[in-house]
C-alpha positions as CSV (number, residue, x, y, z in Angstrom):
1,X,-22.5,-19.2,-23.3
2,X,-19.2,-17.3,-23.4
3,X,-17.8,-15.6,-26.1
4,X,-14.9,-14.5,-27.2
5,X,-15.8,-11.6,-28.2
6,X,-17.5,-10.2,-25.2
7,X,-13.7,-9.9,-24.2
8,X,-12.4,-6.2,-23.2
9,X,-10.1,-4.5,-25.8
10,X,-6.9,-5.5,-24.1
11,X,-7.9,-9.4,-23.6
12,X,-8.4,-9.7,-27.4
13,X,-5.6,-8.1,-28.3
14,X,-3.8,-10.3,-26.1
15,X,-5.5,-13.3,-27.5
16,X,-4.7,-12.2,-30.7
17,X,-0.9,-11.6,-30.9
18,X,-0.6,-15.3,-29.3
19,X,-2.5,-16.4,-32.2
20,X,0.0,-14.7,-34.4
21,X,3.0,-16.6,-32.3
22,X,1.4,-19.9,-33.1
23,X,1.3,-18.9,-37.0
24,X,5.0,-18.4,-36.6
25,X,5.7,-21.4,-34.7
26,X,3.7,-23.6,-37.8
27,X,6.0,-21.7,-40.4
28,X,8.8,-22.3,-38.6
29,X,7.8,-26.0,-38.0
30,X,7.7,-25.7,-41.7
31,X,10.7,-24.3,-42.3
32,X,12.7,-26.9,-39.7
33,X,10.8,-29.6,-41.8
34,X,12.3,-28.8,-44.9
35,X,15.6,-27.8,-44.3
36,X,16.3,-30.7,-41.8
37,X,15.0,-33.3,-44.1
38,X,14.8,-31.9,-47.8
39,X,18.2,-34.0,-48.8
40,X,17.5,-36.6,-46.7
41,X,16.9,-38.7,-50.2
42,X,20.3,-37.1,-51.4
43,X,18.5,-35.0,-54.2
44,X,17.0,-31.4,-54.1
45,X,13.5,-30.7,-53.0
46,X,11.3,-31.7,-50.1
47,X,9.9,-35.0,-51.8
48,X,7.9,-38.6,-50.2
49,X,11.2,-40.1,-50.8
50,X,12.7,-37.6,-48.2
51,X,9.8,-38.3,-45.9
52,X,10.6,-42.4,-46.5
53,X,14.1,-41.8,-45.5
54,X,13.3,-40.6,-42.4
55,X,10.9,-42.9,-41.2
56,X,12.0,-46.3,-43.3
57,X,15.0,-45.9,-44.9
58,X,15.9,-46.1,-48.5
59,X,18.1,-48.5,-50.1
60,X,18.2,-48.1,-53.9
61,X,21.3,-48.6,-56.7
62,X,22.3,-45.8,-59.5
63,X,19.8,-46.2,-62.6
64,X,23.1,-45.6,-64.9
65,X,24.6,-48.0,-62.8
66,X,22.2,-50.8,-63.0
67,X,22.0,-49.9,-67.3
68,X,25.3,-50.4,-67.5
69,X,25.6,-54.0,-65.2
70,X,22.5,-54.6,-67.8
71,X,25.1,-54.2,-70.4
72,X,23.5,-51.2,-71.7
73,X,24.5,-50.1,-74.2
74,X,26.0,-53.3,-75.9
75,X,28.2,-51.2,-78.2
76,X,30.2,-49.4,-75.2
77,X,33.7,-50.6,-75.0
78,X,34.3,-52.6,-72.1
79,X,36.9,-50.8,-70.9
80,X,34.9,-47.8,-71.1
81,X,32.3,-49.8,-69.1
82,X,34.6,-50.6,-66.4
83,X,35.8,-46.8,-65.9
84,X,32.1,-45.9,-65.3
85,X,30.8,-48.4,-63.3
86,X,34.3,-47.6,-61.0
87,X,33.0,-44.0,-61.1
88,X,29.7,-44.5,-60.3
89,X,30.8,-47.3,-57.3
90,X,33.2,-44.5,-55.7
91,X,33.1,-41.7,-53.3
92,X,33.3,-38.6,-55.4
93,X,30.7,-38.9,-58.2
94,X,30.0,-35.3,-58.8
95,X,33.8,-34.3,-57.9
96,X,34.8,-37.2,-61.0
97,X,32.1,-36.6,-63.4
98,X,34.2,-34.0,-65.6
99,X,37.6,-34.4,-64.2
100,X,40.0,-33.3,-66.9
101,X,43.0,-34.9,-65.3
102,X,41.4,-38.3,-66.8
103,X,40.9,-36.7,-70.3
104,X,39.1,-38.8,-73.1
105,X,38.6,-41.2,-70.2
106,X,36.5,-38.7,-67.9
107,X,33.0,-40.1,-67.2
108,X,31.7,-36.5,-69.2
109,X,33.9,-37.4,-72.5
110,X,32.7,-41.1,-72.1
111,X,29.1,-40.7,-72.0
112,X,29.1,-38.2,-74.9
113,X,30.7,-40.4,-77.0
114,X,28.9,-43.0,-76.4
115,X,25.2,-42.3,-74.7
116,X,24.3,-38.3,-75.6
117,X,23.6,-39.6,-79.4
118,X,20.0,-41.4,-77.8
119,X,20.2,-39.7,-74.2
120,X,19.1,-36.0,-75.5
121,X,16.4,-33.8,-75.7
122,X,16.1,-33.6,-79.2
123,X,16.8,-37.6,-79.6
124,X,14.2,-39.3,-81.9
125,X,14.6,-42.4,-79.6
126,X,11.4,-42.0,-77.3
127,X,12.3,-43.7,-74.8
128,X,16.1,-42.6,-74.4
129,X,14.9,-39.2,-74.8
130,X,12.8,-39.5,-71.8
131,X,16.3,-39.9,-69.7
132,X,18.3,-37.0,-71.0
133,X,22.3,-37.6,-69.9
134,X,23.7,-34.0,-71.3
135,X,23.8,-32.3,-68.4
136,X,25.4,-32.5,-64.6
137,X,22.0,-32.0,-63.0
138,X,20.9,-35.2,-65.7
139,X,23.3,-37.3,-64.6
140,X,23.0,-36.3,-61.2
141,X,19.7,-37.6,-61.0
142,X,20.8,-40.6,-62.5
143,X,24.2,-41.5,-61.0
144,X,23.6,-41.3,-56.6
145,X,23.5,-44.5,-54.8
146,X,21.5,-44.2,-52.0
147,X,21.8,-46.1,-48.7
148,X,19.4,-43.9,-46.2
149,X,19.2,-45.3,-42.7
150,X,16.0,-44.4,-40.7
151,X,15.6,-42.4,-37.3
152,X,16.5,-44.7,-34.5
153,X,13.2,-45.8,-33.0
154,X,14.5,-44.4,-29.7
155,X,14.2,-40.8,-31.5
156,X,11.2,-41.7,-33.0
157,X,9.6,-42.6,-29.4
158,X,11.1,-39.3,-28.2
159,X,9.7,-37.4,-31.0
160,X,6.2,-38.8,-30.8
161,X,6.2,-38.3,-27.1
162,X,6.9,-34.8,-27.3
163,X,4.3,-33.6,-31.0
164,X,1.9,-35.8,-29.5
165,X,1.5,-34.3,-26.0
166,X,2.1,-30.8,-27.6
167,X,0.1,-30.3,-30.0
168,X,-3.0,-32.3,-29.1
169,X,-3.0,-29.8,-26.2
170,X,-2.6,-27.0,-28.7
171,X,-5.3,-28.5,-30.5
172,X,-7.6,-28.6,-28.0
173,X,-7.0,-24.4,-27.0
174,X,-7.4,-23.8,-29.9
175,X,-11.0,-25.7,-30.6
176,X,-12.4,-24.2,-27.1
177,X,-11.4,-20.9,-28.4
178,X,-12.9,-21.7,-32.2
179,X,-16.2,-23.0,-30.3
180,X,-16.8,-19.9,-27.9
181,X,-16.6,-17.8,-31.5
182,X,-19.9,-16.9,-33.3
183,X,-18.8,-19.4,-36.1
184,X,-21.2,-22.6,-35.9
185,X,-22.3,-25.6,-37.9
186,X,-21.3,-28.4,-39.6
187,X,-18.5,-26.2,-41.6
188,X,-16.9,-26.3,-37.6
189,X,-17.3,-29.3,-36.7
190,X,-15.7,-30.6,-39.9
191,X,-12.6,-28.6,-39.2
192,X,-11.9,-30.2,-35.7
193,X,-12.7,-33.6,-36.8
194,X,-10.3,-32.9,-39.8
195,X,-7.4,-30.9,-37.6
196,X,-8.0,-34.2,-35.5
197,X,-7.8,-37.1,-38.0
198,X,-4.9,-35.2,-39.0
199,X,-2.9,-35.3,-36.0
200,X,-4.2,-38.8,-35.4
201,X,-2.6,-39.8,-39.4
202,X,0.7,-38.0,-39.4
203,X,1.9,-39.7,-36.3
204,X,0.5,-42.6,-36.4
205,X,2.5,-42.6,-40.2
206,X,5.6,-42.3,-38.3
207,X,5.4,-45.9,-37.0
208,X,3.3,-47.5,-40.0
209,X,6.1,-46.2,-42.5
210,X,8.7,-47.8,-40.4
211,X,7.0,-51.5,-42.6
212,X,5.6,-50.1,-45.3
213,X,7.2,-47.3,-47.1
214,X,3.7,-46.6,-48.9
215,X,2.3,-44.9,-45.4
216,X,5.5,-42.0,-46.0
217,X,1.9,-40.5,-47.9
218,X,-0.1,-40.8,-45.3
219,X,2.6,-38.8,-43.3
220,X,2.1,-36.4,-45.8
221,X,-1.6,-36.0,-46.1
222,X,-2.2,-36.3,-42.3
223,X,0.4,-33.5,-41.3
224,X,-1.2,-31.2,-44.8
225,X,-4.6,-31.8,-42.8
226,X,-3.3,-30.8,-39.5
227,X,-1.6,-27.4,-40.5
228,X,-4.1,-26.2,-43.1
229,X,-7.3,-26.9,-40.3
230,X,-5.2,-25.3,-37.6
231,X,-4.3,-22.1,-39.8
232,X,-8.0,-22.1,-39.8
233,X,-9.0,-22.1,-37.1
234,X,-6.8,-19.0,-35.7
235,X,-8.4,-17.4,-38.8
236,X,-11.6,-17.6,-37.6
237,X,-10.5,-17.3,-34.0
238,X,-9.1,-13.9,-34.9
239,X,-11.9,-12.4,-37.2
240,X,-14.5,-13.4,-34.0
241,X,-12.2,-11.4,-32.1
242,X,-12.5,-8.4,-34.2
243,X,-15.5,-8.1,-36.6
244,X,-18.2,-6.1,-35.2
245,X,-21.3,-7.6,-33.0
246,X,-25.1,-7.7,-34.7
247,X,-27.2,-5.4,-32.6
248,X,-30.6,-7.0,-32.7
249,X,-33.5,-4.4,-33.8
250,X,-35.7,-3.6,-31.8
């Protein structure tokens, strides 16, 4: 049976620095993934809610909004009620929060009068504490509104015609060149069936997590699967090309 590395110098060098090329093109699929969709949920960090938005959608109201419709707490004024709830219901949240034009009546100066006392780190409310409000990144977290709309199922066809086509051919290159290596066994076959179920899940996610949010995970797991088996496979691919051959004894 062939093997790789019964290849001449040049032919596995050559071999080798395409190997390299994919590595960059699954950082840089990496890399596109995270900066085109980590604030797709309108919050910092590539998260499952990012993933949901792209694929389902999210549609979700401002926890500090919904306390305060709650009438929580019962002892803010109502006026003071009013002026949040119209902060947190406009356009320019962040811009707002500590506006000193408004004074005493700038969401900042409101909330510390009237939520910091239970809403702190040090607060021996439990609960409260567990939902700190005294700084912008708490409130931040607390405060967004979030109306995501999904990818249109036109770019969602698009996009599955052209990963699915593209890397299932990668795939398969790169498994004839992992099974013309020395490296045999179960260990092997395991790796293709995983680099396979991989492929099979992430996609296959993209569509299931258009119903059901939940399958955003399975997006997740399948396309961890994919990139960690293929990164494998050029590992091995390369150290075929390069460790040294047995001689048998004679």
């Amino acid at each position: 049976m062939f093997q790789l590395r019964s290849l001449g110098f040049s032919a596995r060098l050559g071999i080798t620095l395409l190997c390299f090329v994919f590595v960059m093109g699954f950082a840089a699929s990496a890399g596109h993934l995270f900066y085109h969709d980590h604030k797709r949920d309108e919050r910092p960090g590539l998260t499952v809610d990012d993933v949901e938005g792209v694929y389902h959608g999210i549609r979700s109201r401002a926890p500090l909004l919904v306390a305060l419709e709650a009438n929580h707490p019962e002892t803010l004024p109502a006026e003071d009620r009013q002026r949040l709830i119209s902060w947190l219901t406009g356009t320019k949240v962040t811009q707002e929060y500590d506006n000193l034009d408004l004074g005493e009546n700038a969401p900042a100066e409101i909330i510390t009068r009237n939520c910091i006392s239970c809403h702190s780190r040090s607060s021996t409310d439990e609960v409260a504490k567990k939902l700190p409000l005294e700084f912008l990144d708490d409130i931040r977290a607390v405060s967004v509104s979030r109306d995501i709309q999904p990818n249109s199922i036109e770019i969602v066809t698009a996009s599955t015609h052209t990963h699915a086509l593209s890397l299932a051919t990668l795939s398969i290159a790169l498994i004839f060149l992992l099974v013309c290596t020395r490296f045999k066994g179960g260990a092997i076959g395991m790796i293709i069936f995983v680099n396979g179920f991989g492929l099979l899940a992430d996609i296959a996610g993209w569509w299931l997590t258009r119903s059901n949010p939940d399958f955003a995970k399975l997006i997740i797991a399948g396309g961890a699967c994919y990139f960690i088996s293929s990164l494998l496979m050029l590992l091995l691919i390369m150290m075929d090309l390069w460790m040294p051959v047995k001689t048998k004894k004679s």
